[in-house]
C-alpha positions, -999 to 999 in steps of 0.1 A, spaced: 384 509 603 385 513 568 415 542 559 411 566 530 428 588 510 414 618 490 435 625 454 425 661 444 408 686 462 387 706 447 353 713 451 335 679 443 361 665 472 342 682 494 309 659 491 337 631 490 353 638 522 317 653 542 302 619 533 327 597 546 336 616 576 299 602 582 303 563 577 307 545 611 341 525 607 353 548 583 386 572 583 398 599 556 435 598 568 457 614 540 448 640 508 469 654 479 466 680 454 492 689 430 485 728 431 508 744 457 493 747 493 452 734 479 458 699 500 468 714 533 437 736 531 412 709 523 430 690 549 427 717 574 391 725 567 379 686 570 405 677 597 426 655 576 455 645 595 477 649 567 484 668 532 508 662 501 514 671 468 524 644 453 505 608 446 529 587 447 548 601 479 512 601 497 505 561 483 541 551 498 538 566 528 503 563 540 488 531 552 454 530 534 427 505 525 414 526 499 415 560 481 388 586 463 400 602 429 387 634 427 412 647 397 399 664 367 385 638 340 413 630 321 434 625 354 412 601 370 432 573 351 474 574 362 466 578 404 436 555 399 461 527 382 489 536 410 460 525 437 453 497 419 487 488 419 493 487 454 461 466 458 439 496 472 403 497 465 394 528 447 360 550 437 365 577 414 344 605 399 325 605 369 331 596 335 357 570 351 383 585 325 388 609 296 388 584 268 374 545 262 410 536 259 420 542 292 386 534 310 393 498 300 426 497 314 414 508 342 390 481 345 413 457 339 434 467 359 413 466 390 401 432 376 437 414 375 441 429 410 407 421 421 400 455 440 366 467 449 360 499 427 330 524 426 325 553 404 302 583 416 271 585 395 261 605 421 220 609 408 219 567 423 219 585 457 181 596 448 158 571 467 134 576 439 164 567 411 171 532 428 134 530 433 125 531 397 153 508 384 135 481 407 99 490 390 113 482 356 132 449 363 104 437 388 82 432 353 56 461 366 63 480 331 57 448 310 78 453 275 99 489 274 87 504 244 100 543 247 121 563 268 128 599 273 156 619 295 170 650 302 197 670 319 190 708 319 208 736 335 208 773 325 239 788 333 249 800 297 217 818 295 218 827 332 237 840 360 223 813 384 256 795 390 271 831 389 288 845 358 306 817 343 329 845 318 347 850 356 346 819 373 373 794 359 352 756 375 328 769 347 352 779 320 371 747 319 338 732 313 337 751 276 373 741 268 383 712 250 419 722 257 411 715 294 398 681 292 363 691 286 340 666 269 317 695 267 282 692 285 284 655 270 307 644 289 306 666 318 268 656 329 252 640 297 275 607 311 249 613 346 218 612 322 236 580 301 242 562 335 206 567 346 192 555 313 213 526 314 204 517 349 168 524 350 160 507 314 189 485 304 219 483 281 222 505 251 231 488 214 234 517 193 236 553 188 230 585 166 242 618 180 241 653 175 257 680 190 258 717 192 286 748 204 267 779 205 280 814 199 286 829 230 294 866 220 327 857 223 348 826 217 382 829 244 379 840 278 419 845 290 431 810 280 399 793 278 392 786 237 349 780 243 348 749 219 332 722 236 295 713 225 269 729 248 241 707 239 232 675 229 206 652 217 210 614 211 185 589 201 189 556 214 186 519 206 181 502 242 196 464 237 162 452 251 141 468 219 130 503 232 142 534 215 142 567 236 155 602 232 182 618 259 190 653 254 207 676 276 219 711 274 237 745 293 208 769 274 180 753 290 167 787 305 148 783 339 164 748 351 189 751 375 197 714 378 168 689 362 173 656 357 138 636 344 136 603 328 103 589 315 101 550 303 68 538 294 59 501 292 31 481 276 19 476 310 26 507 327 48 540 330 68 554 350 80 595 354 110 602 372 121 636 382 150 644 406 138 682 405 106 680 422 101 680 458 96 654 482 83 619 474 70 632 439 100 628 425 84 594 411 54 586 397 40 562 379 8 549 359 8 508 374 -18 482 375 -43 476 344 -73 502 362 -43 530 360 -32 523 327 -71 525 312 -79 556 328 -42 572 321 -40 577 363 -11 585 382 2 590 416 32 597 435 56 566 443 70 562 483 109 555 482 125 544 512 158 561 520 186 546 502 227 547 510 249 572 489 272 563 466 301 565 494 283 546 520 281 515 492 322 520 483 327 515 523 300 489 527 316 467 499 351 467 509 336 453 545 317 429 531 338 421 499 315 420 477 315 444 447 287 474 451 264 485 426 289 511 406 324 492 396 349 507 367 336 482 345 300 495 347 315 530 342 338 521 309 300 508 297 291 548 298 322 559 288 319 537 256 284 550 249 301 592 251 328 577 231 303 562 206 285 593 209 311 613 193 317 590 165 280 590 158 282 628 155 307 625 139 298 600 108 261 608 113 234 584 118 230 553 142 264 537 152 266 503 168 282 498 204 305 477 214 319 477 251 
């Protein structure tokens, strides 16, 4: 029986706690929250045995094999490195910190320790994502030439997520105050993840981004100064150049996330907001190519991203997402923002 702990409880916890109350063999034993009385309700709605408020006090006194961080960004890093510590095995939500800086020492910290880590690029649950990463190293693409990606959602220019001027888990999202990489780091680190695992390594950079005016520019104690939008243009270390945008304004998409990478030899077109089994397509084999055919992809059913973090630490081998995958992303947002910031292409180094 593998025992878990939850750190933070707030609304992505939920996925966290629903999926491994599902995995055969595994156990979500303890949670904490700092807020006042927030653990013993999660606790109490997923039948968690037991609830605290502090980390440390729930570390010291539970016996666990391994814990979720679901903390805000820029607290992922201080419980995930008292885990570590104590030799626990740890996944933790996306972008695996708020800064480069402390992403590394978080992967070298599980590395000196030599704990199993995941991180919860949670669009790898998509049969069809883990379907096209195979297309493209199987060969089926030939040479990567040009890429494209996107991550769109609407709720600046809609009220599909509700009215985000009264709903603080959308404020904080506008606030640089409150950790907020704007919608950079917040779900343009999903679209850099996918990129990166479906094509390959990035080398370098150029960036720009964009805040909007929003009518107004505080809500309470919100200051609205993170970027809303995005678009990079990207280097891929294996000679393709692509284009990954992402925005809040996109009006009419609710949640899209598309990649397209075309190949000497063939193409493929990913996207995670269409139904069903055409969620992939692709233009393969040389009599597809010359007539410019396509046609849907099948992709078998695939284990999520918590199912792998359990499977690993019975098998001990390392899963597919590890914290020193995810300080590769985090040094592409980080090199993101000096790109914006000087202009023009930058060079990354991990």
């Amino acid at each position: 029986m593998i025992r878990t702990g939850i750190i933070g409880t707030g609304g992505m916890a939920n996925s966290h706690a629903r999926h491994f109350k599902t995995i055969k063999g595994c156990k979500v034993l303890a949670c904490c929250d700092i807020v006042p009385g927030k653990a013993a309700q999660f606790a109490q709605t997923h039948n968690i045995p037991t609830a605290y408020e502090d980390t440390q006090e729930m570390l010291d006194k539970e016996t666990l094999d391994a814990v979720s961080v679901v903390t805000p960004d820029r607290a992922h890093c201080e419980p995930s490195l008292m885990a570590i510590e104590r030799g626990l095995h740890v996944m933790c939500e996306k972008p695996l910190s708020g800064n480069l800086k402390d992403a590394r020492r978080m992967a070298q910290a599980a590395r000196g320790k030599r704990v199993l880590t995941a991180v919860n690029f949670s669009y790898r649950n998509a049969a069809a994502t883990q379907k096209a990463a195979q297309i493209v190293r199987s060969g089926r693409l030939g040479r990567i030439i040009h890429v494209e990606g996107c991550y769109l959602q609407s709720w600046l220019s809609s009220k599909v997520w509700g009215d985000w001027r009264k709903l603080p888990q959308l404020l904080w999202r506008l606030s640089i105050r409150h950790g907020s990489l704007g919608v950079l780091g917040d779900i343009g680190v999903h679209l850099y993840d996918l990129a990166g695992f479906v094509v390959g390594d990035f080398a370098e950079i150029a960036c720009d981004l964009k805040t909007f005016d929003k009518g107004v520019r505080r809500v309470g104690e919100y200051v609205l100064d993170a970027n809303d939008s995005f678009v990079s243009s990207v280097r891929f270390a294996n000679g393709a150049i692509g284009t990954l945008h992402s925005s809040r304004w996109a009006t009419g998409h609710q949640n899209t996330v598309a990649l397209r990478v075309w190949g000497n030899d063939g193409a493929l077109d990913l996207n995670l907001d269409r139904p069903g089994e055409s969620q992939l397509r692709g233009c393969l084999g040389r009599k597809a190519v010359d007539k410019a055919a396509w046609k849907d992809i099948k992709c078998p059913p695939v284990p999520n991203m918590q199912q792998r973090f359990i499977t690993s630490i019975k098998t001990g081998r390392q899963g597919q997402t590890s914290f020193e995958g995810a300080a590769v992303v985090q040094a592409y947002l980080e090199y993101s923002l000096r790109a914006a910031e000087k202009g023009g292409f930058v060079k990354i180094r991990v």
